[in-house]
C-alpha positions in Angstrom: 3.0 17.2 -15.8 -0.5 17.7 -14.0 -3.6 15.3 -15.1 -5.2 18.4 -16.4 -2.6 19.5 -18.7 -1.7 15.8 -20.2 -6.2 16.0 -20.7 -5.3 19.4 -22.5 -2.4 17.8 -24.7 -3.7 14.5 -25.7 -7.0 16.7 -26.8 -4.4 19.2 -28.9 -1.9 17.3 -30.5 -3.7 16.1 -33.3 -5.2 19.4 -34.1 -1.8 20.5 -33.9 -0.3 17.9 -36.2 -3.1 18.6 -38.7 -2.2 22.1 -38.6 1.3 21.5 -38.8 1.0 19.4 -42.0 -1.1 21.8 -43.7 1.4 24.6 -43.1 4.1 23.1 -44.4 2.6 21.1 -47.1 1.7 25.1 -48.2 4.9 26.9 -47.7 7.4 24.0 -48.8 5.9 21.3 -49.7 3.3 22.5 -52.8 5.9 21.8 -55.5 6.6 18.4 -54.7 3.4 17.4 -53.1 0.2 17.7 -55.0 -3.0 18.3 -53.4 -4.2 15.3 -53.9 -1.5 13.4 -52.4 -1.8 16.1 -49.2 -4.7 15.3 -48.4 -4.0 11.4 -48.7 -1.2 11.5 -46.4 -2.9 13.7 -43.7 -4.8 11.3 -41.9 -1.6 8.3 -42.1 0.5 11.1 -40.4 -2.1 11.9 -37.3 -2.6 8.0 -37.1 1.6 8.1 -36.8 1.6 10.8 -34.0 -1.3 8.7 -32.3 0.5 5.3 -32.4 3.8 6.9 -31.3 3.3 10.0 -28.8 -0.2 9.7 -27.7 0.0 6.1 -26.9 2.8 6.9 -23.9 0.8 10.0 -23.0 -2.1 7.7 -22.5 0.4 5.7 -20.6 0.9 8.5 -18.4 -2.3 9.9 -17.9 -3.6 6.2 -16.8 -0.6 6.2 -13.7 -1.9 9.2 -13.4 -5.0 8.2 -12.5 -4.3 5.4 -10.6 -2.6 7.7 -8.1 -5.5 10.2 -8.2 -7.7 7.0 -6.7 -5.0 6.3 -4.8 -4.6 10.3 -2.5 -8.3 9.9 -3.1 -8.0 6.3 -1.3 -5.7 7.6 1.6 -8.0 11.1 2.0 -11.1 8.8 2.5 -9.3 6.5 5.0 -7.5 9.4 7.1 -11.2 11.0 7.3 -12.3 7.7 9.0 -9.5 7.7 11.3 -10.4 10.9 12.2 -14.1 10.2 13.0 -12.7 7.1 15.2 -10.7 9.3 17.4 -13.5 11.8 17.4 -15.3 8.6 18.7 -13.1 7.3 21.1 -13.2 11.1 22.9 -16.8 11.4 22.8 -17.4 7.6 23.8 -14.7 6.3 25.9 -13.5 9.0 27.7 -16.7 9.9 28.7 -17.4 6.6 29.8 -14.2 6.5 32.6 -15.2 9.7 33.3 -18.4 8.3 34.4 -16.3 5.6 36.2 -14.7 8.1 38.0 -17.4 9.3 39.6 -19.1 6.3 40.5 -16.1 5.4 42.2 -16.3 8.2 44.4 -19.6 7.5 44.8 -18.5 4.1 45.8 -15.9 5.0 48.2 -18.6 7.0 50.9 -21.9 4.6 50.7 -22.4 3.2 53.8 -24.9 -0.3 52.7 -23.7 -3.2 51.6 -26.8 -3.0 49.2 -25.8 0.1 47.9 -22.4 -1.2 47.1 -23.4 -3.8 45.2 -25.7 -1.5 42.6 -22.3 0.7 42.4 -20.2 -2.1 41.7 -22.5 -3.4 39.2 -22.8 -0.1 37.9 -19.0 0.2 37.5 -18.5 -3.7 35.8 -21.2 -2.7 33.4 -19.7 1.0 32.5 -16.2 -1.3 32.1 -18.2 -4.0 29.9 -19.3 -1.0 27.7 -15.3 0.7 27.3 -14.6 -2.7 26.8 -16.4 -3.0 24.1 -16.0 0.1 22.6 -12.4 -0.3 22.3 -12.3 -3.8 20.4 -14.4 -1.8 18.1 -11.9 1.1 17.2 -9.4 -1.1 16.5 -11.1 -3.6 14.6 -11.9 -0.5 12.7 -8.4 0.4 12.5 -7.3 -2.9 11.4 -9.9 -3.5 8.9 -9.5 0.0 7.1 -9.5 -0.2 3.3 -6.5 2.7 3.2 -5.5 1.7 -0.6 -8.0 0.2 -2.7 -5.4 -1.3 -5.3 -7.0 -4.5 -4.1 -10.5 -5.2 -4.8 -12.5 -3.7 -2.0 -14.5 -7.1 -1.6 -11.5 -8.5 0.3 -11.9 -5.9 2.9 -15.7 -7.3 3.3 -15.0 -10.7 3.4 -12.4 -10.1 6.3 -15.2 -8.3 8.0 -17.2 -11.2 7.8 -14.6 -13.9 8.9 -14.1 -11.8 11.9 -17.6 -11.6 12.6 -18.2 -15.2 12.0 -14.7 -16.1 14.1 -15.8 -13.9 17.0 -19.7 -14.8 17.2 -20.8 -18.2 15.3 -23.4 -16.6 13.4 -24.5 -17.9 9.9 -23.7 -14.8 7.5 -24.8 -14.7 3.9 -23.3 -12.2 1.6 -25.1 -11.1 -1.3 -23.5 -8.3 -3.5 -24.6 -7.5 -6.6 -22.3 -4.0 -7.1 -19.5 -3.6 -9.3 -16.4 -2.3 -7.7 -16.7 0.7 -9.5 -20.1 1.3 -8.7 -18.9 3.2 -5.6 -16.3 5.9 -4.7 -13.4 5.4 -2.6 -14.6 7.5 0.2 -17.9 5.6 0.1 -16.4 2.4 0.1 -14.7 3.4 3.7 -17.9 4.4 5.5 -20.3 2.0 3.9 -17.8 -0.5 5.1 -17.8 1.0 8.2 -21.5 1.2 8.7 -22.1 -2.6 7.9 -19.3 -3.4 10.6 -21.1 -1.6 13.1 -24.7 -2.6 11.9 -23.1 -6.5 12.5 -21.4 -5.9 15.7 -24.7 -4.7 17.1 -26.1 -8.5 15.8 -23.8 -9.8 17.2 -24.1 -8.5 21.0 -27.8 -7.6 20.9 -29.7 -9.5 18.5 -29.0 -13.2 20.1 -29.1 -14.3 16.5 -28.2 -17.1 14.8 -28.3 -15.7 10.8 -27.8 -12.4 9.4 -28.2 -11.6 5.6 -26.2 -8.6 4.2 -27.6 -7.1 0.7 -26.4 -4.9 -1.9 -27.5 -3.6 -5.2 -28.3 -0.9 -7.2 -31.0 1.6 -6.3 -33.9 1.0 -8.5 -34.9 4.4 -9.2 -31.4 5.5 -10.2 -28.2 4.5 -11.6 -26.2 5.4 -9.4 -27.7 5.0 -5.9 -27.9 1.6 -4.0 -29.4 -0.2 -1.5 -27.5 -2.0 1.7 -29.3 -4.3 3.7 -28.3 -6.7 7.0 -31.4 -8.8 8.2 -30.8 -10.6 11.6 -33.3 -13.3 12.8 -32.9 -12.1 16.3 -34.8 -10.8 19.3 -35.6 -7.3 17.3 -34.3 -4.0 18.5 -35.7 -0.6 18.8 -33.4 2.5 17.6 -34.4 4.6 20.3 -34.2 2.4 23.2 -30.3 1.8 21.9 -29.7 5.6 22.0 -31.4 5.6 25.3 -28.8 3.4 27.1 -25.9 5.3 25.6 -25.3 2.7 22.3 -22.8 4.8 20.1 -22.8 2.5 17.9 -26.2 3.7 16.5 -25.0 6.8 16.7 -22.5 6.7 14.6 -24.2 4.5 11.6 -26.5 7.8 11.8 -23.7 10.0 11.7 -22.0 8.5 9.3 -25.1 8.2 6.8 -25.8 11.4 7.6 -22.5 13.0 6.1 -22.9 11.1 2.8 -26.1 12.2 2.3 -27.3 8.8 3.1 -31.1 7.3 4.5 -30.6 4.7 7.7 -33.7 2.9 8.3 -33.4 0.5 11.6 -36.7 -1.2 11.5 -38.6 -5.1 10.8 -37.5 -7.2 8.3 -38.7 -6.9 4.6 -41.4 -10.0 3.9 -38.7 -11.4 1.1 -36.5 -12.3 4.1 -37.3 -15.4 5.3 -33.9 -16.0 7.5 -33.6 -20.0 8.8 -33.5 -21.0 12.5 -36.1 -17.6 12.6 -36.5 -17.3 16.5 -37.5 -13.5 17.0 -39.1 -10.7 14.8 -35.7 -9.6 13.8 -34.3 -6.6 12.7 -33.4 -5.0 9.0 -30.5 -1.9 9.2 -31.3 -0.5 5.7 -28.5 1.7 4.0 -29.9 4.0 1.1 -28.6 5.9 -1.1 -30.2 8.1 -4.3 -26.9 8.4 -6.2 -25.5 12.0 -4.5 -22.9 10.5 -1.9 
C-alpha cells in the first residue's frame, strides 16, 4: 500500500464507519435500537475503529515515512557523489593533464634555470592533485548517506578531522533543530562547511575558527551558516585566479540550492582569540526556498 493511499484511508474510514452505522441502524437496527440510543453509540463505535484499525495504519504510514526520508536520504547523498566525480574530472584530471605537458616541456629545455621553474612548476601542480584527492575522499567518507542518526554526528566527525589534521581551535555553535533542514540540504551544507574549513586550514594560517548556525531572521524557515577564521584574510577572486576549486565548488553548490555565499571580513560580533590577521567570514544564506 502507497503513502498516498494509507493518507486517503486513514482520512475515510471514519466517514465510512459513520456511514456504515447509520445505514444499518436504519435498515435493521430501528426496531431494537431507538434513536436516542443511535446516536449515543455512534461516536463509542468510531472511537473503537480508531483505537483498533487506525492505530496500526498509523503504524504503517509512520514506517512509511521513515523510508520516504530514508530514498530521500540516499537520493541526496548519490547527487553528492555525483558532483564529486564531476569534480574529480574537471579538477584532477585536468590537473595531470597539465602535468603532462609540463613534462614535455621539461624534457627539451636546455638551462638549468629553466629546469628548475618546470620542476617547481610540476611539485606544485602535484601538491595541488594531492590535495584535491584527500578531499574527495574525505568527502566520500564523511557522507551522511542515511540520516537515521542525528545528522550532528556527521558535523562533529568533520570537526575532529579538521582539528586531528590541522590543530586549530574550532568552536561549534548550532542553534538548528535537526528537522529544521531537509535531507538533501543537510548533504551540501555539510559539504560546503567542509570545504569552507579545509580552505582555513591550508590558506588561512589560523589558529581559531568559529562555525555558526541559526535561523534566518527574516523567515522561518531560512538560516544562516557562518565560519569565521582569525587568519591572514583571503580574497575570493584571487583563489579562483590560481585555479582553487574549492571556491568553486562552495559557489556551485550554493548556487543549486538556491543559496547566497558571501566570502568576505569578519562580522564586528566576532572577536576570535590569538586574532593575528583580518580574517575571513564564509557566510552561507538561505531565505527558506532550498
Amino acid at each position: 500500500m502507497t503513502y498516498k493511499q494509507l493518507k486517503w484511508l486513514i482520512l475515510s474510514i471514519p466517514t465510512l464507519t459513520i456511514g456504515l452505522w447509520e445505514y444499518l441502524r436504519h435498515t435493521l437496527l430501528l426496531p431494537y435500537v431507538s434513536m436516542e440510543l443511535g446516536n449515543l453509540l455512534a461516536p463509542f463505535i468510531v472511537f473503537f475503529v480508531t483505537i483498533t484499525l487506525l492505530r496500526k495504519l498509523f503504524v504503517v504510514l509512520e514506517h512509511a515515512q521513515d523510508s520516504l526520508r530514508r530514498e530521500q536520504s540516499l537520493k541526496a547523498a548519490l547527487e553528492q557523489r555525483q558532483q564529486l566525480a564531476r569534480e574529480l574530472h574537471d579538477g584532477i584530471s585536468q590537473s595531470l593533464f597539465l602535468l603532462s605537458v609540463k613534462l614535455d616541456k621539461l624534457d627539451q629545455v636546455q638551462s638549468s634555470i629553466e629546469g628548475k621553474q618546470q620542476t617547481e612548476q610540476i611539485r606544485e601542480t602535484v601538491r595541488h592533485v594531492y590535495d584535491n584527492v584527500r578531499q574527495s575522499i574525505a568527502a566520500l567518507h564523511s557522507s551522511p548517506v542515511v540520516t537515521d542518526k542525528p545528522w550532528m554526528q556527521s558535523m562533529h566527525k568533520l570537526l575532529d578531522e579538521i582539528r586531528e589534521d590541522s590543530g586549530l581551535q574550532l568552536t561549534l555553535d548550532w542553534q538548528l533543530a535537526d528537522a529544521w533542514l531537509t535531507p538533501r540540504q543537510k548533504v551540501e551544507l555539510l559539504a560546503i562547511l567542509r570545504e569552507a574549513l579545509i580552505n582555513v586550514q591550508k590558506h588561512a594560517r589560523a589558529t581559531t575558527a568559529v562555525i555558526q548556525c541559526y535561523p534566518h531572521t527574516d523567515n522561518g524557515r531560512g538560516f544562516v551558516c557562518t565560519v569565521t577564521d582569525n587568519g591572514i584574510g583571503a580574497d575570493a577572486e584571487n583563489f579562483k585566479r590560481k585555479g582553487c576549486y574549492g571556491i568553486r565548488s562552495m559557489e556551485s553548490r550554493a548556487a543549486a540550492m538556491d543559496w547566497r555565499l558571501e566570502i568576505g571580513l569578519p562580522d564586528r560580533n566576532h572577536n576570535l582569540p590569538g586574532e593575528h590577521g583580518q580574517g575571513t567570514q564564509v557566510t552561507i544564506i538561505s531565505e527558506g526556498s532550498g
